[in-house]
C-alpha positions in Angstrom: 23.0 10.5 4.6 20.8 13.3 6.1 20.7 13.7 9.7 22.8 10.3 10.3 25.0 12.2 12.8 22.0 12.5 15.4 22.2 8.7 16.0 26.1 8.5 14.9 25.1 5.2 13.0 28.0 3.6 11.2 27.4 4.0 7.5 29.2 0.6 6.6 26.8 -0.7 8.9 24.0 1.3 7.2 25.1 0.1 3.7 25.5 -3.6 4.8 22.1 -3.9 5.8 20.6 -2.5 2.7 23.0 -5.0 0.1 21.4 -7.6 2.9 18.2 -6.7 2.2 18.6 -6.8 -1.9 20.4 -10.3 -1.2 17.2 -11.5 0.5 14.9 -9.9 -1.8 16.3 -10.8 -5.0 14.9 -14.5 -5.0 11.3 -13.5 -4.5 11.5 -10.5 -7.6 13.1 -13.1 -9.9 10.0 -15.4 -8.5 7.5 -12.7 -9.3 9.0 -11.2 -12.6 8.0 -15.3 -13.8 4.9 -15.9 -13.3 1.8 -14.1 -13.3 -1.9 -14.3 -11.5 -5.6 -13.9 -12.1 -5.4 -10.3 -10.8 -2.6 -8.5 -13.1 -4.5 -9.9 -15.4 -7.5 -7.9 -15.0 -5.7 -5.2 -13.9 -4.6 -5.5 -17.5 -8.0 -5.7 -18.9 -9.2 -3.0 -16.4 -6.7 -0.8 -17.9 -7.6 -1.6 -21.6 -11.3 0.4 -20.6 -13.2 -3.2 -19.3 -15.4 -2.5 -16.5 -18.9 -3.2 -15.0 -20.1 -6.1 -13.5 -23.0 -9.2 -14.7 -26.5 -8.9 -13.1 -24.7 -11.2 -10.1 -22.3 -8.9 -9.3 -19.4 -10.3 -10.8 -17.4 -8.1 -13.0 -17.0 -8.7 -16.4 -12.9 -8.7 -16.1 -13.5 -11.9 -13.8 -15.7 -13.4 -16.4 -13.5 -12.6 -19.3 -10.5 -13.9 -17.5 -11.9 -17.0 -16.1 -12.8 -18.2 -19.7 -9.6 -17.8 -21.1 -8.2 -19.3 -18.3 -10.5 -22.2 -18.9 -9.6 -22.7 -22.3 -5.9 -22.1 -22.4 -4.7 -20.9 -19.0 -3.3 -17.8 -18.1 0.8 -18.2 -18.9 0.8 -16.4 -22.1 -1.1 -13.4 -20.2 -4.9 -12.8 -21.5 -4.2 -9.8 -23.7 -2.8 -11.7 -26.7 -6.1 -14.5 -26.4 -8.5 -11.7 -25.9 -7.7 -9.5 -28.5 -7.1 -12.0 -31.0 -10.2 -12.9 -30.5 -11.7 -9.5 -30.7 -10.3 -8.9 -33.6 -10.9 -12.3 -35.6 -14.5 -12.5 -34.3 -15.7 -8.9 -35.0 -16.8 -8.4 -31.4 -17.6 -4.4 -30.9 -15.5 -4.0 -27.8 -14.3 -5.4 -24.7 -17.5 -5.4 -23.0 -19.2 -7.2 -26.1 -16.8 -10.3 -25.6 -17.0 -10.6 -21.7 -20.9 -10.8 -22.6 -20.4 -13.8 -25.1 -17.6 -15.9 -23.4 -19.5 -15.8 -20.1 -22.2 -17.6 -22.2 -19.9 -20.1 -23.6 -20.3 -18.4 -26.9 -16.6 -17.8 -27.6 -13.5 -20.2 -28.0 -10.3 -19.0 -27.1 -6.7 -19.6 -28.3 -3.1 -18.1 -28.2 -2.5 -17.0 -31.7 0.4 -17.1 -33.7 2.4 -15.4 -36.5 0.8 -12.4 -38.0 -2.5 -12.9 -35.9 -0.5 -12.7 -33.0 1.0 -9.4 -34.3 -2.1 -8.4 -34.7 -3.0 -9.0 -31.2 -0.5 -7.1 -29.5 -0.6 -3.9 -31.5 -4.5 -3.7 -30.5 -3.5 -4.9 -27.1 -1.0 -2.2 -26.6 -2.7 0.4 -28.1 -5.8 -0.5 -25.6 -4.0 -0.7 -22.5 -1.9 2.1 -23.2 -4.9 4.4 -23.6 -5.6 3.3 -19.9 -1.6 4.5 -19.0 -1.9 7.4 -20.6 -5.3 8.2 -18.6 -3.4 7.4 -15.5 -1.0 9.3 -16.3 -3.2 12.7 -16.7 -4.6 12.3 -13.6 -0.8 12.5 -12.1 -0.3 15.9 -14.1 -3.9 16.6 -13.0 -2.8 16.1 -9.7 0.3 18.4 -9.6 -1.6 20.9 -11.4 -3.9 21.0 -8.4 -1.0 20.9 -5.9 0.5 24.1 -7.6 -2.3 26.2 -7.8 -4.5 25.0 -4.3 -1.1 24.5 -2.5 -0.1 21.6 0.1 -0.5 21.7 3.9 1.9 24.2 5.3 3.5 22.0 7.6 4.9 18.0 7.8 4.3 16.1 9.2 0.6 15.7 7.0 -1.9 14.6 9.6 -3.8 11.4 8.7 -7.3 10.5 9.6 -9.6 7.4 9.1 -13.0 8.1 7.6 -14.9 4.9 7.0 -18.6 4.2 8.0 -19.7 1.9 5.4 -21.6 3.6 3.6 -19.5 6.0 0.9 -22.5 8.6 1.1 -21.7 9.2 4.7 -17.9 8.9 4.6 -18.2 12.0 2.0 -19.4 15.0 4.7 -17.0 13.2 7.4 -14.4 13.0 5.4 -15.1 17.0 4.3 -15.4 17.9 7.9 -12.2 16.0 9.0 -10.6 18.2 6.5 -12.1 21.6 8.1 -11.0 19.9 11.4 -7.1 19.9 10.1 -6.6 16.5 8.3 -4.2 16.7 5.2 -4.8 12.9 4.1 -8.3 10.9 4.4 -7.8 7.3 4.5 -11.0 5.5 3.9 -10.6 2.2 5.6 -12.1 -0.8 3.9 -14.8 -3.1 4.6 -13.2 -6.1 6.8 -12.8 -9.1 4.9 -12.3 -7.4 0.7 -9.1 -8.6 1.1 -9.8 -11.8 0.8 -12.1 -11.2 -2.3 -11.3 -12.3 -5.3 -13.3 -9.4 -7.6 -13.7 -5.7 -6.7 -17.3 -4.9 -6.1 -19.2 -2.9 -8.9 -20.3 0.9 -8.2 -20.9 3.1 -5.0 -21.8 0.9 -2.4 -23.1 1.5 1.0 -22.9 -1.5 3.4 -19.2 -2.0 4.7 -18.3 -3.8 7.7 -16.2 -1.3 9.8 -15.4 0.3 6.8 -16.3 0.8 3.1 -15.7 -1.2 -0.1 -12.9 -0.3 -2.4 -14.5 0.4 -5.5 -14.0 2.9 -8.7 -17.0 4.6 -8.0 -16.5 4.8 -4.3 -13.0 6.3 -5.3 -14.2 8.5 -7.8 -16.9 10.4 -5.4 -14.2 10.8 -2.7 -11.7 12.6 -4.6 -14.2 14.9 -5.9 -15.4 15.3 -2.7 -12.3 16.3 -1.3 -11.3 18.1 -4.3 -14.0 20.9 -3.5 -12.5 21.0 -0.3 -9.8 21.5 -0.8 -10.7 24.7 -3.4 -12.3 25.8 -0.2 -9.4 25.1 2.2 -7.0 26.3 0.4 -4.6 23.1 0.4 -4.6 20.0 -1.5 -6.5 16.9 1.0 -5.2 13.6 -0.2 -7.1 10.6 -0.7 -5.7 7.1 0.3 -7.5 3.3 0.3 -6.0 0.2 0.4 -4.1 -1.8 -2.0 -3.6 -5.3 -0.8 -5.5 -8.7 -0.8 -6.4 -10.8 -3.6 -7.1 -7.8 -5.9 -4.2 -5.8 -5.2 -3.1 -5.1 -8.8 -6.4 -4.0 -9.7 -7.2 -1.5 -6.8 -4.3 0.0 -8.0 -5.3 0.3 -11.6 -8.1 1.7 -10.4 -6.5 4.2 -7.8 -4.7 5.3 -10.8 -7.3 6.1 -12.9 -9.6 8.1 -10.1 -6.2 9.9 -8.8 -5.7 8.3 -5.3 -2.7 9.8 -3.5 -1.5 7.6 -1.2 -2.4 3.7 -0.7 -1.5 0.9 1.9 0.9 -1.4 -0.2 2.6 -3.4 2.0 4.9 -6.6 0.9 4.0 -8.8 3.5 1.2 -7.4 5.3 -1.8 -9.6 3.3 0.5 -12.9 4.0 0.7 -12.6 7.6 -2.7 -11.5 8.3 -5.0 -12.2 6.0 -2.9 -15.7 5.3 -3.1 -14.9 1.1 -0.4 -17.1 -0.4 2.8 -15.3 -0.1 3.7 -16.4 -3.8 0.6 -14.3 -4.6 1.3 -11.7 -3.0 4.8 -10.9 -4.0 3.7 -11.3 -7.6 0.9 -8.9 -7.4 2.1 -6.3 -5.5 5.6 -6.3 -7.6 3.1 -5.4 -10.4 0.7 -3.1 -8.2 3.7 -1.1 -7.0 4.5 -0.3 -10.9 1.3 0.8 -11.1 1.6 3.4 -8.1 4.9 4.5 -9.3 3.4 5.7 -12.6 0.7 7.1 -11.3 3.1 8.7 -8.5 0.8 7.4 -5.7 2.9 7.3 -1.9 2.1 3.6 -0.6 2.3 3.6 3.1 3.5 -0.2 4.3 2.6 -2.1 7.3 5.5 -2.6 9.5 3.3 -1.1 12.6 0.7 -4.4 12.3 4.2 -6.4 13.4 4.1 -4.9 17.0 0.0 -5.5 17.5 0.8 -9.2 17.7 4.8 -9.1 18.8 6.4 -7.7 21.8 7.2 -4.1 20.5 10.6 -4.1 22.2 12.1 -7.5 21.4 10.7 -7.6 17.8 11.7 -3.8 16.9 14.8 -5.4 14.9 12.0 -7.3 12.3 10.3 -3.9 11.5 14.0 -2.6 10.4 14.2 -5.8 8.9 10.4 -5.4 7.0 11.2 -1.5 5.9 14.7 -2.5 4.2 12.9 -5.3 2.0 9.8 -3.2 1.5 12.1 -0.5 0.1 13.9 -2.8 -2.1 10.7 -4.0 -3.6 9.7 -0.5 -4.1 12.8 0.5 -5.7 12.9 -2.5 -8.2 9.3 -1.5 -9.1 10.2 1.7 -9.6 8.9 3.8 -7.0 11.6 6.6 -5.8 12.0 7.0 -1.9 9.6 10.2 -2.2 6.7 7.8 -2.5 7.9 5.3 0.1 5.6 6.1 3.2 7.6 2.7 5.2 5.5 2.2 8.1 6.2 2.1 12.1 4.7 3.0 15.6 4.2 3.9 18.9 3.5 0.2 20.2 5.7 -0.6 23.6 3.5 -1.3 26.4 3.7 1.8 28.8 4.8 0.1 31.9 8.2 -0.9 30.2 10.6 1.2 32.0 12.0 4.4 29.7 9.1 3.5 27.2 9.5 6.3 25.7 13.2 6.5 25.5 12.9 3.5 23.4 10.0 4.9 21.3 12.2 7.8 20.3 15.3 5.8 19.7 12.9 3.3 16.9 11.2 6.4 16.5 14.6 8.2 15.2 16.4 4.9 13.7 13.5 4.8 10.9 13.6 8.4 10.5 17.6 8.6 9.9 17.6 4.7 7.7 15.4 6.6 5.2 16.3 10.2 5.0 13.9 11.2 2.2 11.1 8.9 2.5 7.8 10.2 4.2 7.3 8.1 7.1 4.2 6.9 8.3 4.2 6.9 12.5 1.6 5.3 13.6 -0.3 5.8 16.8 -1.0 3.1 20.2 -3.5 0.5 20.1 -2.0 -2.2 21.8 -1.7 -0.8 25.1 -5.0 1.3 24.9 -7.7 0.3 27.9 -10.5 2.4 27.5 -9.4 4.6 30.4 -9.1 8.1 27.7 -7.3 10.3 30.5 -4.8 7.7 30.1 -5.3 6.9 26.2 -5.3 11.0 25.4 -2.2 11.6 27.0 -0.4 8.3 25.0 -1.3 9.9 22.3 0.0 13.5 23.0 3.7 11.0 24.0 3.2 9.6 20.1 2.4 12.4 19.1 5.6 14.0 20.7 7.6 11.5 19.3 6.8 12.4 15.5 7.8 16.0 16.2 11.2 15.4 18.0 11.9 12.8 15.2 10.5 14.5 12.1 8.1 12.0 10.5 6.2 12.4 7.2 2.8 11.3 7.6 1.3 10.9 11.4 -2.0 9.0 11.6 -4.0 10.5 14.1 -4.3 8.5 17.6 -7.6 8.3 18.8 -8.1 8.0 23.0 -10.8 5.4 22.2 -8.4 3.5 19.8 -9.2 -0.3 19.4 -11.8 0.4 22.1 -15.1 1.2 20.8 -15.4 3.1 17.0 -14.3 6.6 17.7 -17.1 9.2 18.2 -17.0 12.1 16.2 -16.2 14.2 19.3 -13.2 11.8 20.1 -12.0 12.9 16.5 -12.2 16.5 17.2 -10.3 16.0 20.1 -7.7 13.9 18.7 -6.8 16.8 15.8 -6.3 19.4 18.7 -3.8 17.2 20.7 -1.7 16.9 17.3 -2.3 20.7 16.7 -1.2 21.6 19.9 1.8 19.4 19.9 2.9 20.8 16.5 2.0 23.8 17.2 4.1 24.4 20.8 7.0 21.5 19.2 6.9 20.9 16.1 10.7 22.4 15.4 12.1 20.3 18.2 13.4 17.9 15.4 15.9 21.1 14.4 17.0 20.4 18.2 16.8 17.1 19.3 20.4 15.3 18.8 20.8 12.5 21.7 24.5 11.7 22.6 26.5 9.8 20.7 27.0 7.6 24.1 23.0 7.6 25.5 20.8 5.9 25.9 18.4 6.5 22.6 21.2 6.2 20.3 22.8 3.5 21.8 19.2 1.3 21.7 19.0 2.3 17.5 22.7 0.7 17.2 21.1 -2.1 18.5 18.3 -2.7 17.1 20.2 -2.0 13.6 22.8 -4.6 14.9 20.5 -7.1 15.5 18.9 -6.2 12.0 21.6 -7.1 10.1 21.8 -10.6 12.2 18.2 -11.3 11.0 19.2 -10.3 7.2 22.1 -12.8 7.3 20.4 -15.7 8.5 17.2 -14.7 6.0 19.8 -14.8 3.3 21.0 -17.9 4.5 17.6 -19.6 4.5 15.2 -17.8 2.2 12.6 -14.9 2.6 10.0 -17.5 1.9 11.4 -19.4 4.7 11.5 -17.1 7.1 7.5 -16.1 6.6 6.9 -19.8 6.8 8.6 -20.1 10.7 7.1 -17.0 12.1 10.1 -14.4 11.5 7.2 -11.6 11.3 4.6 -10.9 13.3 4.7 -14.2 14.6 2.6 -15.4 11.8 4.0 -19.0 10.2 3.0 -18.3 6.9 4.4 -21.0 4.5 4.7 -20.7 0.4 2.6 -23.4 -0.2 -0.2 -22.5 2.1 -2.9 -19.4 1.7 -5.7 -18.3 -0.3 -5.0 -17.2 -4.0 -2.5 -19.9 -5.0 -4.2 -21.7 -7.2 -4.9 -17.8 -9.1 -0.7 -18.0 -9.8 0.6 -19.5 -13.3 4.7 -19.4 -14.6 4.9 -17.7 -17.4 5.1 -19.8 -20.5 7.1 -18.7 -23.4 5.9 -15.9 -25.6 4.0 -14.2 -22.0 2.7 -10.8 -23.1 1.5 -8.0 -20.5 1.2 -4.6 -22.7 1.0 -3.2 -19.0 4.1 -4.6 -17.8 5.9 -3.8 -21.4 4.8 -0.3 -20.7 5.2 -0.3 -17.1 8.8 -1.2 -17.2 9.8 1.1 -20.2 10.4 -2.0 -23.2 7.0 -1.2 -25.6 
């Protein structure tokens, strides 16, 4: 493994954790890889070219899907229902239907035989178009890395833009790109998560942040692709795939070229209490998704230490990152677009803080060798005092250099405060630039003795890792939500929002998606 002789782990050790992790992990993919929810199944339609919304707001994929769902449930999957029905009722397209079964005017029914042949070539050939348009906006996307060229440096420097309204997000987003960001993240409104539809078209009222939408994605990107033209390096987009519509905010990412999006296992469970059967189902599928469309999800490990001690819950974000990349892995996704999340959360006043920041810091780092990283700044501990705040941030930002992260969201001094001004941006971007800029090499230097203090802390917190795994696989992942293992959120498998939008597939389930998705159409 790369680099392991900086912490002089024990690769046993290494390798035990990681057949832990799969041990633990396995039950919940065999849960997910049998049933199916409301959401893959309009991701499923989204992909087969259905979109647009009814004069309420409510997209026609929701209205579609609901009918069938009301007339013979969603276990077989939608596709083979809707496009029998397309294609036995003479409806014009996709749209057409939606139209007539939110009216009541179509009947619905699983077909069978040479009908149901019928079905699934139409269904195939539909959502396979949508594949196929994902998958020229990932050769769009390295043509436009070849010729404009990536940031010259790693780690990429990563910067919220999110106002609320899409229209104002653009010229930040443009100027936090002439300022030195390499990845925009619009942040979205608080609360989509828990809906259950993705708003319709460019929107301009979020709540501390702004709607994920296709439209909204699709006027970022070609914001920033202009910028970058005019930068001269290729500004990546991210948004947020999680909630209740996971699956489809990741069709859609696909579709409008997102680069990076949050995609964490067990992030929506723990804190926005969605079902965790939900969850794992749709973001097995989502994470398909984002590996054909070779989108980086970044996961949410660093939300663990906002609500537990940073110190004495370190172990569970080793714990979260070994899972997370096993789920990733069995979707598919290679460790190139794992962006496993972690940060700079131990309160100040703990003696050697940042001793123990660097030894987390550096046990993430050498765990996953070719994965890029996410280090995420202080918020916890942040006062309002920015003297004190600023020069936090210059320690995180310390920390990613010496340790050689991937991706390093940029710390602001007001952080968790008040909502950053501009000028508190501005000033943020020059403490990273002159951190990498006067250290940025001191990862080829920084190797802590075999017997000190930094790696001695990583062997622990991998030691106690490995404890946690074994009594996970002794009790179940579901389990160990459900008693507070993470976060310190009790999150149990019967409880949530979305449940009742989860079905077991019956025999004969179709997903032309999935078949695609996992290499069998």
């Amino acid at each position: 493994m790369a680099h392991q002789t900086r912490l002089h782990l024990d690769g046993e050790l290494v390798a035990r954790a990681r057949r832990l992790a799969v041990r633990a992990g396995q039950p919940v993919v065999d849960l997910a890889r049998s049933r199916t929810t409301v959401s893959v199944e309009r991701a499923t339609l989204r992909l087969a070219g259905l979109a647009g919304a009814d004069p309420d707001g409510i997209p026609w994929v929701n209205r579609l899907v609901d009918a069938v769902r009301g007339d013979v449930g969603i276990g077989h999957g939608v596709s083979l229902p809707v496009f029998h029905a397309l294609a036995a009722d003479g409806h014009s397209d996709l749209l057409a239907l939606a139209q007539k079964a939110a009216s009541g005017a179509v009947r619905f029914e699983v077909p069978a035989g040479a009908a149901a042949v019928r079905a699934r070539e139409l269904a195939s050939a539909s959502v396979g178009a949508g594949i196929a348009a994902v998958d020229a906006r990932r050769v769009e996307r390295d043509g436009l890395v070849a010729e404009i060229g990536d940031p010259p440096q790693r780690p990429w420097i990563y910067l919220i833009v999110a106002t609320g309204d899409i229209y104002e997000d653009i010229p930040q987003a443009q100027a936090a790109a002439r300022a030195g960001a390499d990845v925009i993240a619009v942040i979205r409104s608080t609360g989509q998560s828990l809906l259950d539809y993705v708003p319709e078209g460019a929107t301009r009222e979020g709540f501390a942040g702004t709607y994920a939408t296709g439209e909204n994605f699709r006027l970022m990107r070609a914001a920033l692709d202009e910028t970058s033209v005019e930068l001269g390096r290729y500004i990546r987009l991210t948004n947020y795939a999680s909630g209740l519509c996971m699956p489809e905010i990741a069709a859609l990412a696909g579709l409008n070229r997102l680069d990076m999006m949050l995609n964490d296992s067990m992030y929506g469970i723990l804190f926005r209490d969605i079902n965790p059967i939900r969850t794992f189902v749709d973001q097995r599928f989502s994470r398909q998704i984002h590996s054909r469309a070779g989108i980086i999800i970044n996961t949410g490990e660093d939300n663990y230490l906002t609500t537990a001690d940073a110190v004495e819950a370190a172990h569970t974000v080793t714990v979260s990152q070994l899972l997370n990349e096993f789920f990733a892995h069995e979707a598919g996704l290679p460790d190139e677009l794992l962006g496993l999340g972690h940060a700079f959360e131990i309160n100040p006043e703990v003696p050697d803080s940042f001793r123990l920041e660097l030894a987390h810091a550096l046990l993430a780092r050498e765990l996953f060798p070719d994965a890029p990283l996410k280090w995420m700044p202080p918020t916890k501990h942040m006062t309002g005092d920015v003297f004190r705040g600023y020069l936090l941030d210059g320690f995180f930002n310390l920390v990613g250099a010496m340790t050689g992260q991937g991706i390093l969201l940029v710390g602001m001094m007001t952080e968790a405060v008040v909502t950053p001004w501009l000028s508190d941006r501005d000033l943020a971007l020059q403490n990273v630039r002159y951190v990498m800029n006067a250290c940025g090499g001191l990862t080829e230097d920084f190797h802590p003795p075999a017997d000190g203090f930094i790696a001695t802390r990583a062997r622990v917190v991998l030691g106690e890792a490995i404890e946690l795994l074994e009594r996970i696989c002794d009790d179940g992942l579901l389990n160990a939500i459900g008693v507070g293992t993470f976060g310190i959120m009790k999150r149990p498998a019967d409880g949530g929002r979305g449940l009742d939008g989860v079905e077991e597939h019956q025999d004969g389930y179709f997903n032309p998606a999935t078949e695609i998705l996992e290499g069998r159409a």
